[in-house]
DSSP file (Angstrom, degrees, kcal/mol; ACC not computed):
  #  RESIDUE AA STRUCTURE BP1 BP2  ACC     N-H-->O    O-->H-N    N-H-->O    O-->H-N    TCO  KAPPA ALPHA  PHI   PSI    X-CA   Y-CA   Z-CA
    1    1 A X              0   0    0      0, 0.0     2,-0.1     0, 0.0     3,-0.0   0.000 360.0 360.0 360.0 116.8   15.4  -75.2  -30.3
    2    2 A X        -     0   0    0      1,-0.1     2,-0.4     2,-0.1     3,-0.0  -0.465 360.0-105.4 -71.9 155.1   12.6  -72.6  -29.7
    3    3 A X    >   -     0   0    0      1,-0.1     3,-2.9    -2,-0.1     4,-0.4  -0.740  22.1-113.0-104.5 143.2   12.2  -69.9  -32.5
    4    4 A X  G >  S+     0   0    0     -2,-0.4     3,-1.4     1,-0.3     4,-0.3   0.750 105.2  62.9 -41.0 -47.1   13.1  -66.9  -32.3
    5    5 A X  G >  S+     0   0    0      1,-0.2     3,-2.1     2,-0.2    -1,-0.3   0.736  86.9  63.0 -20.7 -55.7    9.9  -65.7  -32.3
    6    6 A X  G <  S+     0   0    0     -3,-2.9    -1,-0.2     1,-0.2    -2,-0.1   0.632  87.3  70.8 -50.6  -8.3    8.7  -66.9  -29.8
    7    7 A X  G <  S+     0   0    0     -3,-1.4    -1,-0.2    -4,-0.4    -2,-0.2   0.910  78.9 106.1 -71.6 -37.0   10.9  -65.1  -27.5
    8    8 A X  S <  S-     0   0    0     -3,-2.1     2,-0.2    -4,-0.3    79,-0.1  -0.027  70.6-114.0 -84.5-179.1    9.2  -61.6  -28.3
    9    9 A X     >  -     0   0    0     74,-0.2     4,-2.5     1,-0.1     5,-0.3  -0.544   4.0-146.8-108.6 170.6    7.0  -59.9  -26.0
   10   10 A X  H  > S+     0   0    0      2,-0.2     4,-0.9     3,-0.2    -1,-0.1   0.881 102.4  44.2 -83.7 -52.9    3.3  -59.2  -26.5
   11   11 A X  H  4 S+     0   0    0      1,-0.2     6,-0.2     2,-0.2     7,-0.1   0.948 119.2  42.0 -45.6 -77.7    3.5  -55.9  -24.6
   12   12 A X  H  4 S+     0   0    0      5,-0.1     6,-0.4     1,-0.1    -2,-0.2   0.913 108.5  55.8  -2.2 -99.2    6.5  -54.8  -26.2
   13   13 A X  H  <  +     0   0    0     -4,-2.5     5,-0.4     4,-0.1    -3,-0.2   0.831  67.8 120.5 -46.4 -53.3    6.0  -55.8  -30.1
   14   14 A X  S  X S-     0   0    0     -4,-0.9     4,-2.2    -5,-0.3     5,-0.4   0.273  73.8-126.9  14.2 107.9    3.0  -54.1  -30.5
   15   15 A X  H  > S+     0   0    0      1,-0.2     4,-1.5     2,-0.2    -1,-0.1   0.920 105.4  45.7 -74.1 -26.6    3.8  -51.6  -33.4
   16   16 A X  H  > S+     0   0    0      2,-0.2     4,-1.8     3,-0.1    -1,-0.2   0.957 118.4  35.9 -28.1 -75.6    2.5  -48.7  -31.3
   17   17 A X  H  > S+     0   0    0      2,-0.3     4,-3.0     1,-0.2     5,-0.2   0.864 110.0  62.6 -74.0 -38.2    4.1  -49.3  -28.1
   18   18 A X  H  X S+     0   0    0     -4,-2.2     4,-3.9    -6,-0.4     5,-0.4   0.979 111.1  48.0 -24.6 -66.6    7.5  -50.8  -30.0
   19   19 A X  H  X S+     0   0    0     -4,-1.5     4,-2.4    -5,-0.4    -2,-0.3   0.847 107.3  50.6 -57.3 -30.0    7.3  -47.1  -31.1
   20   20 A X  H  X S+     0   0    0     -4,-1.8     4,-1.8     2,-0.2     5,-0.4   0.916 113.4  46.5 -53.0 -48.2    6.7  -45.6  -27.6
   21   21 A X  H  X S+     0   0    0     -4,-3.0     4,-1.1     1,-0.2     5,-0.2   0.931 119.3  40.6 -83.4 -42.8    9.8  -47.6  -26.2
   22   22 A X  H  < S+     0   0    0     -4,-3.9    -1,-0.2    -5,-0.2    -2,-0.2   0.842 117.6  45.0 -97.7  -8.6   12.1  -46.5  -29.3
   23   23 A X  H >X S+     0   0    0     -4,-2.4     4,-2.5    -5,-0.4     3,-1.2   0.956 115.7  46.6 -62.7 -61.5   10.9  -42.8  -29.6
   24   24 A X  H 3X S+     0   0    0     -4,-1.8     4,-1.6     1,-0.2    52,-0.3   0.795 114.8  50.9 -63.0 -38.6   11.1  -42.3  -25.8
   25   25 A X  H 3< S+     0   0    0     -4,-1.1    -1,-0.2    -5,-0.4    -2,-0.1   0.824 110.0  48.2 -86.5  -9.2   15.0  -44.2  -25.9
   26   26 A X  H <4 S+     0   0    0     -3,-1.2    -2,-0.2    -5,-0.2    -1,-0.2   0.790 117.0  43.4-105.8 -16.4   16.1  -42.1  -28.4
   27   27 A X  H  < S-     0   0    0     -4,-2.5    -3,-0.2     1,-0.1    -2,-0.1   0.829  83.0-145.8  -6.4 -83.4   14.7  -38.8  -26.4
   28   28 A X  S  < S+     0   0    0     -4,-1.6    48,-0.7    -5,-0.2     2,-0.3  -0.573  84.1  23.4  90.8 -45.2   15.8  -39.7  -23.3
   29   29 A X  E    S-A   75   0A   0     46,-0.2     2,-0.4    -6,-0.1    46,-0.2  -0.866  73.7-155.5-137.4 105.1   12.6  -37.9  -22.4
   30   30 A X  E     -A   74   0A   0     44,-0.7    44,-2.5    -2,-0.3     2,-0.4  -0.673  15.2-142.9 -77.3 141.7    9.3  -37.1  -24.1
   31   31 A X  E  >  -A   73   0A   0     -2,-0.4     4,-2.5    42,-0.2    42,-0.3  -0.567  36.6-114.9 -93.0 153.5    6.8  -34.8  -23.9
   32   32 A X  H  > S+     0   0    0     40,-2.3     4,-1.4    -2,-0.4     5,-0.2   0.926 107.6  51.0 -40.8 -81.7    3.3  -36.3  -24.6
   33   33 A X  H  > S+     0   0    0      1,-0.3     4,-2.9     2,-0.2    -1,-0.2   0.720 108.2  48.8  -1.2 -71.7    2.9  -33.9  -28.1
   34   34 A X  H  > S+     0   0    0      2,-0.2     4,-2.1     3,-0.2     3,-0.3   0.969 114.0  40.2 -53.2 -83.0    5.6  -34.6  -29.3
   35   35 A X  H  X S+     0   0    0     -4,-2.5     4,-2.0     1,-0.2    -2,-0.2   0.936 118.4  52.0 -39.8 -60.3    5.4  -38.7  -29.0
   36   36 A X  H  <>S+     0   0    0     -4,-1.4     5,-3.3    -5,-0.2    -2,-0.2   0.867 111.9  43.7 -61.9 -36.8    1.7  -38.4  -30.0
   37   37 A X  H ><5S+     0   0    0     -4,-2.9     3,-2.9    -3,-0.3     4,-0.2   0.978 108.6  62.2 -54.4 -80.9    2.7  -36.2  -33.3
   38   38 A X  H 3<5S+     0   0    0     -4,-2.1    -1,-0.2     1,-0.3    -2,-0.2   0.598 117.8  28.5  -2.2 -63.1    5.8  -38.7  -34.1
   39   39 A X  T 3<5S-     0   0    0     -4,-2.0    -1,-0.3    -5,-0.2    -2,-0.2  -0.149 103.5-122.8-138.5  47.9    3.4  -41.3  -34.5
   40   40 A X  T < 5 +     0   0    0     -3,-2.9     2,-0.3     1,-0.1    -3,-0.2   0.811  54.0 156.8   8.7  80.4    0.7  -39.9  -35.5
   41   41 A X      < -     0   0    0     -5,-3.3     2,-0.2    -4,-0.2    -1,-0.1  -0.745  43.1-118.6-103.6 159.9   -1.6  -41.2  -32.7
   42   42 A X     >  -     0   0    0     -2,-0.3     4,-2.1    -3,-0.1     5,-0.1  -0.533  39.7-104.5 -92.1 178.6   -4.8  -39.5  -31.5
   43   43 A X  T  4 S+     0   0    0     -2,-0.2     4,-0.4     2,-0.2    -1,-0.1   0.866 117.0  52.0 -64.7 -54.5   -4.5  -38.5  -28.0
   44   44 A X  T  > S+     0   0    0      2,-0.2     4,-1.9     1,-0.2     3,-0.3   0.929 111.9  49.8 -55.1 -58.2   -6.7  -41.5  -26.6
   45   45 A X  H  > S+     0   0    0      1,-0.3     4,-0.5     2,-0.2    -2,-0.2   0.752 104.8  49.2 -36.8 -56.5   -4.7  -43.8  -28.3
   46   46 A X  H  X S+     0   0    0     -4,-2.1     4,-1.3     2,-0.2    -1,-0.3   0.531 110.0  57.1 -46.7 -41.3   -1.7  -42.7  -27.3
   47   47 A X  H >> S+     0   0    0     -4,-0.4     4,-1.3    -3,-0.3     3,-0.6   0.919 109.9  47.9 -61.9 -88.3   -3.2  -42.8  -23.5
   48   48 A X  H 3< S+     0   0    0     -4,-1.9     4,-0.5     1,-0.3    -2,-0.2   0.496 107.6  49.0 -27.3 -37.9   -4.0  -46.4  -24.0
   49   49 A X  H >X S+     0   0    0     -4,-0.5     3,-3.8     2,-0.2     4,-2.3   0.970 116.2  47.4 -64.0 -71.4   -0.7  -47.5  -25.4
   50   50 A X  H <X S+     0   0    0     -4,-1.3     4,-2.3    -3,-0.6    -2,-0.2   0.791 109.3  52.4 -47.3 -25.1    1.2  -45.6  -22.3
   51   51 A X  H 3X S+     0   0    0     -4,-1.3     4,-0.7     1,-0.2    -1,-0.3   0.738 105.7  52.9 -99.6   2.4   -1.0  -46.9  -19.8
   52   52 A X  H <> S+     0   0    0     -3,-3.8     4,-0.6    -4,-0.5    -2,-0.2   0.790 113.7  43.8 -58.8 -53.2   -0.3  -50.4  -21.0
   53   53 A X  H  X>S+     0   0    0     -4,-2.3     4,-2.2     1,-0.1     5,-1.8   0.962 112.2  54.2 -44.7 -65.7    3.4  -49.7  -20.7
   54   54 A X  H  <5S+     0   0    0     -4,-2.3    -1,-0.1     2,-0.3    -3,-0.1   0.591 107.1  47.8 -30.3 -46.6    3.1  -48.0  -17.3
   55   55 A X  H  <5S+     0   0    0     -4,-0.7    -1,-0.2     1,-0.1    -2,-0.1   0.687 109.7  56.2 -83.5 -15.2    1.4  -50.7  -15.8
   56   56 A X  H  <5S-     0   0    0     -4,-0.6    -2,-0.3    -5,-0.1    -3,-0.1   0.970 110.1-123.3 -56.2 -62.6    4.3  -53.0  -17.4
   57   57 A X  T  <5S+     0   0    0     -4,-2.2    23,-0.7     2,-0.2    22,-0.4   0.567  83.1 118.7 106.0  41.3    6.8  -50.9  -15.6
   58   58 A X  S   <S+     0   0    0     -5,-1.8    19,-2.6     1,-0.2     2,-0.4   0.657  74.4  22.9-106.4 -16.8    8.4  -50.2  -18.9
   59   59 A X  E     -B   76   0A   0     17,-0.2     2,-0.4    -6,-0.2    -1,-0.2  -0.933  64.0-140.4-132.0 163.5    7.8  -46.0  -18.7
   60   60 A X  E     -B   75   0A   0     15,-1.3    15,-4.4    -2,-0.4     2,-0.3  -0.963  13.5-147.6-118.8 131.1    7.3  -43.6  -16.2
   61   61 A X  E     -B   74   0A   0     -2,-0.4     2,-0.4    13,-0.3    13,-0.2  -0.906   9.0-164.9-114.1 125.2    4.9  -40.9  -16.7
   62   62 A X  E     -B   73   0A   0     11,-2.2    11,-1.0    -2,-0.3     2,-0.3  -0.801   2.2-160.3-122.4 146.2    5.5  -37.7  -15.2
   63   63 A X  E     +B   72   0A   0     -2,-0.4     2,-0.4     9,-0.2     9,-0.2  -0.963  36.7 120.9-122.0 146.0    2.6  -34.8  -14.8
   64   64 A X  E     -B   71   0A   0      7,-0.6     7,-3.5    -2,-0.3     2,-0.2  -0.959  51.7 -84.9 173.1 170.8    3.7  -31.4  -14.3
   65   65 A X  E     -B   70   0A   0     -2,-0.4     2,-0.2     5,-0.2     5,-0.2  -0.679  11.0-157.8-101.0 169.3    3.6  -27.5  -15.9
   66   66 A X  E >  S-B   69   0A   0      3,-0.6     3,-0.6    -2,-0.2     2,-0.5  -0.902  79.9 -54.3-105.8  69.8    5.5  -25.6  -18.3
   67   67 A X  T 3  S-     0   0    0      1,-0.3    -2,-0.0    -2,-0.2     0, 0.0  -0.745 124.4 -16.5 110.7-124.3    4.9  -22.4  -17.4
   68   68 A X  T 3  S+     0   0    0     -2,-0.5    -1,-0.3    -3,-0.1     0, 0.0   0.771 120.4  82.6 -44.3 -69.9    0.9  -22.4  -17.5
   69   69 A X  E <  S- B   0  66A   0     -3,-0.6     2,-1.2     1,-0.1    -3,-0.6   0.120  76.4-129.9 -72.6 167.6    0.3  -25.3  -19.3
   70   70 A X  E     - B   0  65A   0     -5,-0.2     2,-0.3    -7,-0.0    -5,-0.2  -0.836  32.2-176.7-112.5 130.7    0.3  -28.7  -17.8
   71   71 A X  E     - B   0  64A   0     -7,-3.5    -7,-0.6    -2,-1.2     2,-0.5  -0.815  25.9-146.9-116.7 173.0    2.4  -31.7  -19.4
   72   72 A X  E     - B   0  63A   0     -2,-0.3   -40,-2.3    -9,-0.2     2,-0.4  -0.890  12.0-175.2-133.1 150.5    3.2  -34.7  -19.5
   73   73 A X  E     -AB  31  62A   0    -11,-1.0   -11,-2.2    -2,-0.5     2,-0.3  -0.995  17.6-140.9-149.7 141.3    6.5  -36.2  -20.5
   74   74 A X  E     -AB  30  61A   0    -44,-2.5   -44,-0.7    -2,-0.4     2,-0.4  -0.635  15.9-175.2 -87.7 141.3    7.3  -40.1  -20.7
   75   75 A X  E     -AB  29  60A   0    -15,-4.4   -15,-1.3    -2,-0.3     2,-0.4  -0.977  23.7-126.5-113.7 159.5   10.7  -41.6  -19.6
   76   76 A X  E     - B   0  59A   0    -48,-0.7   -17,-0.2    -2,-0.4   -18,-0.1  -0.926  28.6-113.9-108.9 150.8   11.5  -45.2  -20.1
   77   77 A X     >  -     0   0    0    -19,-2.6     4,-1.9    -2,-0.4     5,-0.3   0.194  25.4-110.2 -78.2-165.3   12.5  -47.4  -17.3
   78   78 A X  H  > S+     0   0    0      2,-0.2     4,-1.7     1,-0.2    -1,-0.1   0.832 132.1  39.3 -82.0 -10.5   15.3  -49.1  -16.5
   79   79 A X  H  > S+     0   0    0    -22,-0.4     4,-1.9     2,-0.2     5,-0.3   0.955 114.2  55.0 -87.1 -58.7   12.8  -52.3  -17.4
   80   80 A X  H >> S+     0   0    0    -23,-0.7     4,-1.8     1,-0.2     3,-1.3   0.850 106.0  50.1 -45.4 -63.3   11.4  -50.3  -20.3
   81   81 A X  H >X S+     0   0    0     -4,-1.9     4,-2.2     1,-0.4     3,-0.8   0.890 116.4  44.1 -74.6 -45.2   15.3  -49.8  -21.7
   82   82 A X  H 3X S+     0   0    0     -4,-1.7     4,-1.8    -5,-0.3    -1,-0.4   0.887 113.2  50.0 -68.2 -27.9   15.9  -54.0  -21.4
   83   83 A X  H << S+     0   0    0     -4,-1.9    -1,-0.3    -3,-1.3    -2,-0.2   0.735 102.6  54.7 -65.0 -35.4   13.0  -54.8  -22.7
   84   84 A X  H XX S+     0   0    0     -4,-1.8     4,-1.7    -3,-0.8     3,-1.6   0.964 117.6  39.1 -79.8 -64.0   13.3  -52.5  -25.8
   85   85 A X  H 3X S+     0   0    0     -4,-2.2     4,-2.2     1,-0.3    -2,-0.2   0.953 113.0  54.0 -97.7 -37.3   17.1  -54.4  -26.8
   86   86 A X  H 3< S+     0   0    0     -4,-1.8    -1,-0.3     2,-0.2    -2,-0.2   0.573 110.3  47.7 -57.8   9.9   15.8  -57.8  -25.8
   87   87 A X  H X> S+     0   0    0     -3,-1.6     3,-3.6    -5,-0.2     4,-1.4   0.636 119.9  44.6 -98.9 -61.2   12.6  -57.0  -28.5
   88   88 A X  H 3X S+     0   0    0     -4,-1.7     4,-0.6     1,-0.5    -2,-0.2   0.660 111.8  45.0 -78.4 -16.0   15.3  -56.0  -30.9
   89   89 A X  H 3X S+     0   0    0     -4,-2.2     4,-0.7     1,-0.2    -1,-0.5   0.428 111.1  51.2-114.9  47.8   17.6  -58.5  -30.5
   90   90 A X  H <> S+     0   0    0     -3,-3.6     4,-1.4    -5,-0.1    -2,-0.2   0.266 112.6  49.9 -77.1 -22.3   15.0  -61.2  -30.6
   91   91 A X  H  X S+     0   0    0     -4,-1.4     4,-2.4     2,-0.2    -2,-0.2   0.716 113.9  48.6 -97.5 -32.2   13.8  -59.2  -34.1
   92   92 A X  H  X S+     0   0    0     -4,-0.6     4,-1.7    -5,-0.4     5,-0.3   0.978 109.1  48.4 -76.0 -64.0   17.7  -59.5  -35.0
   93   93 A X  H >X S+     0   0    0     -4,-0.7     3,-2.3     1,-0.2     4,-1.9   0.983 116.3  46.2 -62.2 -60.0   18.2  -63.5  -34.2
   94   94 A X  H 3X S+     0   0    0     -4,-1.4     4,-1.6     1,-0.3     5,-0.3   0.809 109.9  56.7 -63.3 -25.1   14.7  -64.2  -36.5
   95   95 A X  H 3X S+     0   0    0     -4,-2.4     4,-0.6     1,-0.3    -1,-0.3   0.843 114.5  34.4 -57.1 -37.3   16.1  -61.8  -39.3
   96   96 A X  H <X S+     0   0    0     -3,-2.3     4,-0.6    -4,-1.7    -1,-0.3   0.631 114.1  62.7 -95.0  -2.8   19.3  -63.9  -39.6
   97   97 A X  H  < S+     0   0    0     -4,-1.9     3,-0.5    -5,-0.3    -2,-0.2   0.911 107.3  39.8 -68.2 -34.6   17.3  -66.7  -38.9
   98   98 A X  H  < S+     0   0    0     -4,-1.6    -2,-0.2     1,-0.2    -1,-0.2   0.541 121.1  44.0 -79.0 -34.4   15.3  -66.0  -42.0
   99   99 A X  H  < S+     0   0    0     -4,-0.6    -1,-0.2    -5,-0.3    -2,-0.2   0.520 108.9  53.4-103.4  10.9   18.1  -65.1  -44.1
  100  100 A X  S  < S+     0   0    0     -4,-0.6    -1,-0.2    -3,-0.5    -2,-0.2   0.164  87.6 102.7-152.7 -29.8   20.3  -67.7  -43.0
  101  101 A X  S    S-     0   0    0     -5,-0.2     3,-0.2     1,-0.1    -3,-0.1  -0.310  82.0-106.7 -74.0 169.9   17.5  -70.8  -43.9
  102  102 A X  S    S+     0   0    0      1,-0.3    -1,-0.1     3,-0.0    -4,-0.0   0.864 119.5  59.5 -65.0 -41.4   18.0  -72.9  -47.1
  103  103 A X  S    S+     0   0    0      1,-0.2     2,-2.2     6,-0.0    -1,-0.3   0.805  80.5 108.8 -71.1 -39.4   15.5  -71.5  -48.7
  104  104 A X        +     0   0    0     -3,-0.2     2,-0.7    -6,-0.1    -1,-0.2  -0.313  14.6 142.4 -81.4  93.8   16.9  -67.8  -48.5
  105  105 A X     >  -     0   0    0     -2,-2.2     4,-1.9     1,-0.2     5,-0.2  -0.957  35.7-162.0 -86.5  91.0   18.1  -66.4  -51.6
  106  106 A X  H  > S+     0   0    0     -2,-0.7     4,-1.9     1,-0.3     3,-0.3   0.900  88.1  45.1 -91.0 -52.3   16.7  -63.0  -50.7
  107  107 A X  H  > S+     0   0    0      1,-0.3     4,-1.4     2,-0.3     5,-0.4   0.890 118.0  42.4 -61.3 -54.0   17.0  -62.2  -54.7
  108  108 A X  H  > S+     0   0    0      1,-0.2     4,-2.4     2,-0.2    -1,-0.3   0.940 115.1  50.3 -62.6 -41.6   15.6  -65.2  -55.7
  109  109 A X  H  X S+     0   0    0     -4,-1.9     4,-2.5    -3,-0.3    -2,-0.3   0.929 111.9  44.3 -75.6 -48.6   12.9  -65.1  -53.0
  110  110 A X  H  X S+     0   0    0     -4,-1.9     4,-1.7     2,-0.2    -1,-0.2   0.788 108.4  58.0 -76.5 -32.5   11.6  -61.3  -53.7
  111  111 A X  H  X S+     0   0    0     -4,-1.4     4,-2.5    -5,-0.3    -1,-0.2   0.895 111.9  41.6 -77.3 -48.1   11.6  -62.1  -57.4
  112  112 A X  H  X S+     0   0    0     -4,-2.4     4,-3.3    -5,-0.4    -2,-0.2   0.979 115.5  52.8 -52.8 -47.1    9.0  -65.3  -56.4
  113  113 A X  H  X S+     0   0    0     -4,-2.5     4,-1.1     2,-0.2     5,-0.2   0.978 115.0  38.7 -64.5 -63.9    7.1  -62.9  -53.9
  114  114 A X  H  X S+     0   0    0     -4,-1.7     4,-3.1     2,-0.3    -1,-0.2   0.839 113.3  51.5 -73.4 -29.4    6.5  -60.2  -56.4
  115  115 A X  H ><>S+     0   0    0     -4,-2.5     5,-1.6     1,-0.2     3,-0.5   0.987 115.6  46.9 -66.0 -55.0    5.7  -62.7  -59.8
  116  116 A X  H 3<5S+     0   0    0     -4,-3.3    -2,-0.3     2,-0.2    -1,-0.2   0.700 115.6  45.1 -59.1  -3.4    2.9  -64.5  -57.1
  117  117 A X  H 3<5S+     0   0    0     -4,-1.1    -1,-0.2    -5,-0.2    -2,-0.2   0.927 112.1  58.4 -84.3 -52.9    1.9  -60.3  -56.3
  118  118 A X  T <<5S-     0   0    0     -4,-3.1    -2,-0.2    -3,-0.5    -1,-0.1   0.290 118.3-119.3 -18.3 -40.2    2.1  -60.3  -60.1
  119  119 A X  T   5       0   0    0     -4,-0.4    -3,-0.2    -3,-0.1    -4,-0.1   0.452 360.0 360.0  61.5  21.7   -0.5  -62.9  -60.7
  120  120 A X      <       0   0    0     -5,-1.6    -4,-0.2    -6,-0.2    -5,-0.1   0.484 360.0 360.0-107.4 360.0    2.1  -65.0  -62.4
């Protein structure tokens, strides 16, 4: 049996780009601003993540004006949108996997975590 883990993608999991894919799916469409403000990225950053995606084939990047100004707005693709519920339910199966092992007393377990935080 492989663990669930293993399953998830590199591209994908990323806590950045994870954010890209589930800000942009709950959208439908984003404007650059907007995503970078959400998640409180710098500008660069925010380039880098997207062109990671882009080259993935999980978003599409659109250039274009508003008026005057020029903007950019993200979509994700039909790749981007499977890719985003196969991360999540890969994240799903290791959660019950974890909660579901012998060992998980989630009350018992958080009371250990926090005495060892604890120094005790």
């Amino acid at each position: 049996m492989t663990h669930p883990a293993n399953a998830l993608d590199d591209v994908v999991h990323q806590r950045i780009r994870l954010g890209i894919l589930a800000v942009t799916h709950e959208a439908r469409r984003v404007e650059f601003g907007l995503l970078r403000t959400t998640l409180d990225l710098t500008a660069g950053n925010l380039s880098q993540h997207l062109t990671v995606l882009e080259k993935a084939g999980l978003v599409k990047i659109e250039k274009g004006y508003e008026g005057r100004r020029g903007r950019t707005w993200i979509n994700l693709t039909a790749t981007g949108r499977k890719a985003l519920y196969d991360e999540i339910s890969q994240l799903k199966q290791l959660i019950r996997q974890v909660e579901e092992s012998p060992a998980a007393d989630p009350a018992a377990e958080l009371a250990r975590v926090e005495n060892e935080s604890e120094g005790g």
